[in-house]
Each structure stands twice: as C-alpha cells, then as structure tokens.
N, C-alpha and C positions, 0 to 999 in steps of 0.2 A: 414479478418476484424479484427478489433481493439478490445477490451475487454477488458474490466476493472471490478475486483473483490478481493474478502479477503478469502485467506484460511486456517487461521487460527487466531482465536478468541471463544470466549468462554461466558457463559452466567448463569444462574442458575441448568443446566443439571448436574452440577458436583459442583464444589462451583465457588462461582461469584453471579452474581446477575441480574433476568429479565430470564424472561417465553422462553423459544427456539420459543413458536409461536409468543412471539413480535419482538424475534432475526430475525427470517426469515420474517418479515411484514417489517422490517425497511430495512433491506437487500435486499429487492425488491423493495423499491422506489428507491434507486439511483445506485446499482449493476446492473452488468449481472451475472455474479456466486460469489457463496459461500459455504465454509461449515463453521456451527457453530460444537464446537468441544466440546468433552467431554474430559476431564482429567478419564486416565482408570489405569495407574497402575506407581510403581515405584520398580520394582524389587529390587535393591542396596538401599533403604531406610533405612537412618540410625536407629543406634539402640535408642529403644525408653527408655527416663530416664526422669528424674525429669526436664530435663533442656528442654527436647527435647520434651517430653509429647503431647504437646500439639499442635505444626506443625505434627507428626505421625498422631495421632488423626486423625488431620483436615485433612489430604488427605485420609486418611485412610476411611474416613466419602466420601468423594466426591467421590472414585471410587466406593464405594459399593452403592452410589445413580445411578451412571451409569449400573452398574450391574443389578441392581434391576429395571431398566427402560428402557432398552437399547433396545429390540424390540418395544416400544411405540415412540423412538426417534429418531429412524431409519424410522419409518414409517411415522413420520409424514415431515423428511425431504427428503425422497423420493417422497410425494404426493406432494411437493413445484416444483419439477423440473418439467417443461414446454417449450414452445418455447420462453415465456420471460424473463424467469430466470432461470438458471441450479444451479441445489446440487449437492454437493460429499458428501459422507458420511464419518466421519472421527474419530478418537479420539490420545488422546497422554499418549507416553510415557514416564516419567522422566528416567533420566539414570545421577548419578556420574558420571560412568564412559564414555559413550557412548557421555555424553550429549540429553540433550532433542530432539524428536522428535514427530511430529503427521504426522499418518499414513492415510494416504487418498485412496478412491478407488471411482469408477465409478460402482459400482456394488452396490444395492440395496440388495443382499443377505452378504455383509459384512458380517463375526461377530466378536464377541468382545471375542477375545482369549488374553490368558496371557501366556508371554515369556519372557526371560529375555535377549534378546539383538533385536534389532529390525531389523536385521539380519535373524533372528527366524521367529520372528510374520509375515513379510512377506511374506516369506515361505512357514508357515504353513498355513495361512486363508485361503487357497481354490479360491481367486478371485483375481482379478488383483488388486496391490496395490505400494503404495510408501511410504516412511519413508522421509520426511525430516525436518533435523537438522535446530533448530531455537534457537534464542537470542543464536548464538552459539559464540559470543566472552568473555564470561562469563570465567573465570578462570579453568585452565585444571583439570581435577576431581572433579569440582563444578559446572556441570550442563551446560557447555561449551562443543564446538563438539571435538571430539577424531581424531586426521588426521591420527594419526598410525591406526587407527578402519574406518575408514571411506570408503564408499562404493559405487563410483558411480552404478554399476546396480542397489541398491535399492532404491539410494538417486540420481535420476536424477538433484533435484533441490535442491539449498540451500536458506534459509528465511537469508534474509541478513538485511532489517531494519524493524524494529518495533516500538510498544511503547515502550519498551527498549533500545532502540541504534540503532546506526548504527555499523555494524562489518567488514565495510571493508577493514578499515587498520587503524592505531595506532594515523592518525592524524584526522579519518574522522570526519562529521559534527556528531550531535547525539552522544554525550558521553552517554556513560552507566551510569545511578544515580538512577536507579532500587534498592530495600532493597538488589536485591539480588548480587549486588558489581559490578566494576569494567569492564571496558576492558581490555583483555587480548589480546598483539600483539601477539602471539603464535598460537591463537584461531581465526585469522580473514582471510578475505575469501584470500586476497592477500598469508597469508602463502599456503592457499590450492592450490590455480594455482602455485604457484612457486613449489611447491611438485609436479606438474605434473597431479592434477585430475580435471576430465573433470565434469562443471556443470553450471546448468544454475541461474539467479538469481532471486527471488522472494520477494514480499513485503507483509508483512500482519500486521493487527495493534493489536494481541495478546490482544485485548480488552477485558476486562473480567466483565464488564455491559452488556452484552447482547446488542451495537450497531456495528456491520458487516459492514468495511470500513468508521469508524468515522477519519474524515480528521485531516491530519496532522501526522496519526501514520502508517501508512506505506498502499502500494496499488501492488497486481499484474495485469501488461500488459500482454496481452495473443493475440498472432498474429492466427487465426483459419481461418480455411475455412469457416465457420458459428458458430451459434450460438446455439451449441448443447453442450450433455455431452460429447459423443466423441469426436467430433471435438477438442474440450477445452482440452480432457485429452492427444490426439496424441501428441497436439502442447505440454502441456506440455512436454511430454515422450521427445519430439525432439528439445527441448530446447528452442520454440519461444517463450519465453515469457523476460519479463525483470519485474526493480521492480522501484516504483517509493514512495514520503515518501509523497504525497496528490493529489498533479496538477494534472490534467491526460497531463503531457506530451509526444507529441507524438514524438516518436523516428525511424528511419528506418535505419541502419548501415549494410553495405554490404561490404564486400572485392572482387574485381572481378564483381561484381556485385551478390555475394552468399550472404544470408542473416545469421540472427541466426536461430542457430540449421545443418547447413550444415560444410561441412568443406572443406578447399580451399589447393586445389593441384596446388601450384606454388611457384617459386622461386621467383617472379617479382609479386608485390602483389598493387594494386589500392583499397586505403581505404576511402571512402566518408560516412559520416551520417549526414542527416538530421533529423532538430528537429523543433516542434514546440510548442512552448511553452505557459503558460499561465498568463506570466506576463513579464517583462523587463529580457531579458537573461542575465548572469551575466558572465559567461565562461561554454567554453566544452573542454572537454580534450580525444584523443584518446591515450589510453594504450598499450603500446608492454609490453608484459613480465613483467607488473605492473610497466613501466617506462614509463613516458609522454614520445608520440612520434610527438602530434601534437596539440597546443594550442590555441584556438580563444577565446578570453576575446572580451565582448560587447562592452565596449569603441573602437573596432578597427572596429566596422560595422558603415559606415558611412551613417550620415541619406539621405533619398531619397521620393520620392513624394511615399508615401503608398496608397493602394487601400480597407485594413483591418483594423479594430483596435479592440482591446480586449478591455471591458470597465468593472471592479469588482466592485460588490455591495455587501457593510459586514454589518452584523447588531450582537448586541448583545450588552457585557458591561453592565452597572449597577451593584448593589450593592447587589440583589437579587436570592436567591440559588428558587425560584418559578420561573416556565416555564414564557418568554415571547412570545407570540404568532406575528409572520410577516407574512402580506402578501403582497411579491412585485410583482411588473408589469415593465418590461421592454418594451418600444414602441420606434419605430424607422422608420422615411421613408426611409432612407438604406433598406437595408436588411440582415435579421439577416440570417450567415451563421452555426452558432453551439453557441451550450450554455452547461451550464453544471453547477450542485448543489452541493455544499462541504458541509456536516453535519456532525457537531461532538456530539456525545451523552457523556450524564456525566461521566467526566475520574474518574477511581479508579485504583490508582497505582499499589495496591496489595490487590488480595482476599481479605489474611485473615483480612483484615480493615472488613471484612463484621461483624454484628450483629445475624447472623442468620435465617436474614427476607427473607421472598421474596419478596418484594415491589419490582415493575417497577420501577427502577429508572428512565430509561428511555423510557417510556412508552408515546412518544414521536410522535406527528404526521406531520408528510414532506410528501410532497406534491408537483410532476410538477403541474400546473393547464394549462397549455396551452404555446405550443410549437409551432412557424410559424416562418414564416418570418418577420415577422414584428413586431411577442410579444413574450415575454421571460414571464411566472406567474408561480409564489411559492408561497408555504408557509412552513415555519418552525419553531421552535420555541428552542430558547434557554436560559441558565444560565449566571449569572455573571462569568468572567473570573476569574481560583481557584488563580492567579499571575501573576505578569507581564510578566513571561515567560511561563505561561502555559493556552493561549488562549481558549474561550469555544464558537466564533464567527462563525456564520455560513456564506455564502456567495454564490454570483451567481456569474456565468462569460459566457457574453455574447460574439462572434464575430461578427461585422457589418463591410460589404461592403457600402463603399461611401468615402465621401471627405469633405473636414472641414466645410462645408455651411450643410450636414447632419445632420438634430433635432434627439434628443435622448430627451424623456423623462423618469425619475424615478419615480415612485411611490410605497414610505411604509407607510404603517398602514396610508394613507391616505393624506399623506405628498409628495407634489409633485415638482420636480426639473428639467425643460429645459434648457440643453444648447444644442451648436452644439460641433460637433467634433473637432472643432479648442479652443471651451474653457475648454472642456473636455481634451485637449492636455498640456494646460496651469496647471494643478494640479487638485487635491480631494479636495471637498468639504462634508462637513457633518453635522448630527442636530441630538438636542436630543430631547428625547420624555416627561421630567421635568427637573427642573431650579437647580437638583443638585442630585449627583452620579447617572445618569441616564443611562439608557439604549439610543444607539445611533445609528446612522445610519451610514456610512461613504462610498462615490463612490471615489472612486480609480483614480486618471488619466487616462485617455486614456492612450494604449501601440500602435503604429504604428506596425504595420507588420514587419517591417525591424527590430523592440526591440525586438520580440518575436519569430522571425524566426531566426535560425541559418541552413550554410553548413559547414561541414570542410573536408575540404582534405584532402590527405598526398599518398606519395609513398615509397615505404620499399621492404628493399629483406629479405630473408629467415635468420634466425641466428639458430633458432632448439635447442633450448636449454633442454625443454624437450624430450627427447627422439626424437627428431629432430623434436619438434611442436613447432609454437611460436602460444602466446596467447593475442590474442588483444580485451577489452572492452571501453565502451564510459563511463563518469560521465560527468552529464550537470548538472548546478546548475541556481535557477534566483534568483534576486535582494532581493524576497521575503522570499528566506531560502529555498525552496522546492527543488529537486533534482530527475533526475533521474541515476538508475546504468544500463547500460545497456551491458545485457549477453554478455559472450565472442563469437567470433567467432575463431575456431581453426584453422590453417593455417601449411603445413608442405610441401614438396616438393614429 
C-alpha cells in the first residue's frame, strides 16, 4: 500500500515554535506516519565570539531543552503510534563536516546519546536506527552532505527536497534561498549516484512551526505491506520509498517488471512507469546514469473520451495574518473515487526569527468531516499569502467517475457553485468572501484523466559504469510546480 508522510520537521521541543502535542494532532489529520524531531547536538560547532555569541547560544539553549525533556518526548511520541498513524522517534545532528543529519528509529527505547560523527551515534544507541543527510546541497563544510564521508549502511535514504531546496542537480526546480546560502552542484544527489552510492529518496518539509507535512515543502511515499511501524520502516531500509514536494503523486516504476528497492540482473532491460497525478502532467523523464533516456512531455498525450477527472478546490488569500476558518463540501452524482487535503500551516523560514514565545502559531484545526462516494467535507483554516511566491492556501482535490452531463456541486463558508463536467472542463472559476483584499475561493478546471495520467516506456541494454551498475530514476513534474523524484532502481548484469 501507498503512504504518505514527513520525517523530518520540527517544532518547540528544541527551538522552533508550537507544543509537539499540537505537532502530532495536526500530523494526524492528514498523515500516515511521522516524526516530529528534536535538534540534539552539533559536535564541530564553531567557536563561540562576539560575532558568533549568539547562534552558539541559541542552539546550545535548544539541545539542552532536548536533553532535559527527552524521556517526556519520547513518550509522548510513542503513545501517538497506533493502527492510524505511526511514530518514529527521532532527533538531529548538525555536522560542518558530515553535513546534517536526523537519526530515526522504530524503537521506543531510543536514547539520546552524543557522538561526533553520526557514524558513531548509530552505532552506539543500542536499537535499530538510521542517519539521514538532509538540505544536503548546502556548500561542502557548511552543513551540506560530505560524499567522501558518506555511508550507505547507515544512510539508507537521502532527504532530497524540503523547505529549503531541491538538491538534485544544479538546474533543479526549488533553488536554495534558505539564510543558510546557496546550492552546491558538488553536494547534490546526481553527484552521489555518479560516485556510485546506493540510496533511496525521500521528502520532508524541515518545518520548524510545529505543522508535520505542510504542503508544498516536501512529502515522503512509502510503498509497505500495511500500515504499521515496521512495515514503514522495512520499506524504508529496502528503498520503497520515493519523495514527492506536495501532490501525493502516484508513482509505480519497474525495470523487468522489478520495482524500487530491488535490483535487476540483466543485460536487456524493459523500463515502464506509471504515474498519476494530481493536476495537468507537464513531463516525465526516465534517468540512465543521470542522463535522460526517455521523455514524454503532456503536450504529446493526445486527448480522448475520459471516464475521471480531478477537480481542486483552493481557498485562502486576503490581507489578514488571523486564522480564516472553511468549511467545504464537495457533492457529486458521479462518483467520487479518491480525495485528498493539502494543509499548509504558518511558514517560518528560520528558527532564530523566533521571540522566545511559545504561542501556537499554528494552533490550527483541519478537519476530514466526511468521506463517500458522493461527498468530499473539510474544514481548515488559513492566513494571508506571506508573497506572491510564497502561497499560505490550502486546498481539496477530489477524483470523480462520470462524463460531461455529471453535476458537481461546490460548497464554501456557505457559497455555493453547480456546474457539470463539461463546464468544469471549459476553466476555473472563483469568489470572494468582501469587495476588497479579500479572502477567496478559487475551483480549478477540471483535469480529464488522460492530463493527469501518464506511461512511459523505454528499452536499454546494460553500459555498467559503476562498478558495472547502471542507475535509473523517474522526475515527473505538473503544470502546477509540484514534482515528483522517484528512487533509483539498480540494474547490472
């Protein structure tokens, strides 16, 4: 089964901002798994001066908050895992040199030891665990990942996009504009596969308000047997997983018919991935050896009598940093085959912006209210957008089965809009809630099935250039900006 979750973000437990118990309340409306993380140590931390004072300080202050709470934080994110939502328990390391990492484990008796390479702390904990490097395209000895150091047994996965970038190659979408600088082509996951190390990809949104998978900052897919902690943690260990930067889109990519996490013994190699997506597809591209081997851009799927169509409903905007509260209803005599809720809670680019408070920033209530075939109901509530590039909009996206004579009704905050599928095909429409800088509603076009489904093909023989492995991943991108990276699969003869 499919899983969608964030494993690594952060909240008031360390510095940041909002309670771990409203981190894991919000994390459970619209996750399957998570951990919210503690910031626990920075071994190579520079030396502290007059200039410097006051970042030592401030972390210095947030690990010994971990320290001094760390069995009350462990327990209360161990009593969160159930059959509807799983915890890992986790915390992170800073490293110069190393580059950052947060250590995760599936084991409830964790504990919080200090080490100075995360080589070490794995190690030595006693329970099963993993280190992986994140916002790792950050400049080489500046908190970026180290490839000369780098380790796949302990670092099965790598955190490829976040709220700080994308890091997987020098042109990708998501530039780094983080305080903390730059992308580094040196540092990005492409140089790691051409160096010949094995690993899978993961997305997390490094959110540091206390909201666990606020959209648009990164998301991990996790392929499991079910919906447990183990299950989740195998798949990780065996590389099912991929990373995606909001959509949940669905990805399946096989060589041979072998999927991710396997690896394919043949010279004569059959590559196909399917995708489905959640808005208009824009291109997919499959990867040999970090070189396009096989290209399908939207423009080349031609349209045909659809039996699906995706239909997004956004609300937010206005001028107003106060919560606006929505509640929509989605109705349809189709029938609704999947739905799904994007929440984004109040961005804060960098801790130390914080005052020292603990206020809920986002202290924030979402809500499914009812799930069928026939009705889609939320509620959530959002802020004014902080810029025109930096959206604070939340949104539903329904699937319905039917054909263009099928009524769709919307209903927000009590405002309600009928078309069928064929005027819904024709564009978006939208309304505001007063006559100026207001909060708005906005329904998206219809997407046909054929916009938002992609296959691509391709057939290839062996070249083996690592150590006689070639390395093939998928990027699918859609109209709307969102993307997904999807894990490599290894292929050798």
């Amino acid at each position: 089964m499919l899983l969608w979750g964030d494993l690594h973000n952060h909240c008031g437990m360390t510095y940041g901002f909002g309670s771990l118990e409203n981190a894991l309340k919000i994390a459970r409306s619209h996750l399957d798994f998570c951990c919210v993380t503690g910031h626990a140590m920075w071994p190579d931390i520079y030396e502290r001066t007059p200039e410097t004072e006051f970042i030592v300080d401030f972390h210095r202050e947030g690990f010994k908050k971990l320290h001094d709470h760390w069995q009350e934080y462990k327990a209360e994110i161990a009593g969160q895992n159930d059959a509807d939502f799983v915890t890992f328990q986790s915390y992170e390391m800073h490293s110069s040199l190393y580059g950052d990492h947060h250590i995760i484990s599936p084991d409830d008796s964790f504990p919080l030891i200090y080490r100075k390479t995360p080589g070490k702390l794995v190690a030595d904990c006693g329970v099963r665990a993993i280190a992986v490097p994140h916002h790792i395209g950050y400049t080489p000895g500046y908190r970026g990942i180290n490839w000369d150091l780098y380790d796949s047994k302990i670092s099965p996965c790598v955190e490829v996009v976040s709220k700080h970038g994308c890091a997987m190659n020098e042109y990708a979408p998501y530039p780094y504009y983080h305080d903390m600088g730059p992308r580094d082509s040196r540092n990005t996951v492409y140089e790691g596969l051409k160096r010949g190390n094995h690993f899978c990809f993961l997305g997390s949104t490094d959110h540091h308000a206390g909201f666990p998978g606020s959209y648009g900052d990164g998301l991990t897919a996790v392929l499991a047997e079910e919906k447990s902690r183990e299950a989740i943690w195998q798949a990780l260990l065996a590389g099912r997983a991929y990373a995606v930067t909001g959509d949940r889109i669905e990805c399946d990519f096989t060589i041979n018919g072998q999927g991710l996490g396997e690896t394919v013994h043949s010279e004569k190699r059959k590559l196909r991935c399917s995708v489905k997506g959640e808005y208009w597809a824009d291109k997919m591209v499959i990867y040999k050896n970090c070189r396009p081997l096989a290209v399908l851009c939207g423009e080349q799927i031609k349209p045909r009598a659809a039996h699906a169509y995706k239909l997004r409903v956004e609300m937010g905007w206005g001028n107003s940093e106060d919560l606006t509260r929505w509640n929509g209803r989605i109705t349809t005599d189709g029938t609704m085959t999947g739905a799904n809720i994007y929440l984004r809670g109040r961005s804060l680019l960098s801790p130390t912006n914080h005052d020292g408070s603990t206020v809920e920033v986002n202290d924030i209530d979402n809500r499914v209210l009812e799930k069928n075939e026939k009705t889609f109901a939320w509620q959530c509530e959002t802020v004014r957008n902080k810029s025109t590039l930096h959206p604070q909009t939340d949104a539903a996206v329904v699937e319905i089965e039917g054909g263009p004579d099928t009524t769709v009704k919307i209903t927000v905050n009590g405002t309600e809009h009928t078309a069928t599928i064929a005027q819904l095909l024709e564009g978006g429409v939208s309304w505001h809630v007063k006559p100026w800088h207001s909060q708005a509603v906005k329904i998206h076009a219809a997407v046909p099935d054929y916009a938002y489904e992609m296959v691509l093909e391709a057939e290839d023989e062996a070249e083996g250039e690592n150590e006689g492995t070639d390395v093939y991943h998928v990027e699918f991108s859609q109209k709307n900006g969102q993307w997904a990276f999807v894990s490599p699969i290894y292929a050798t003869v």
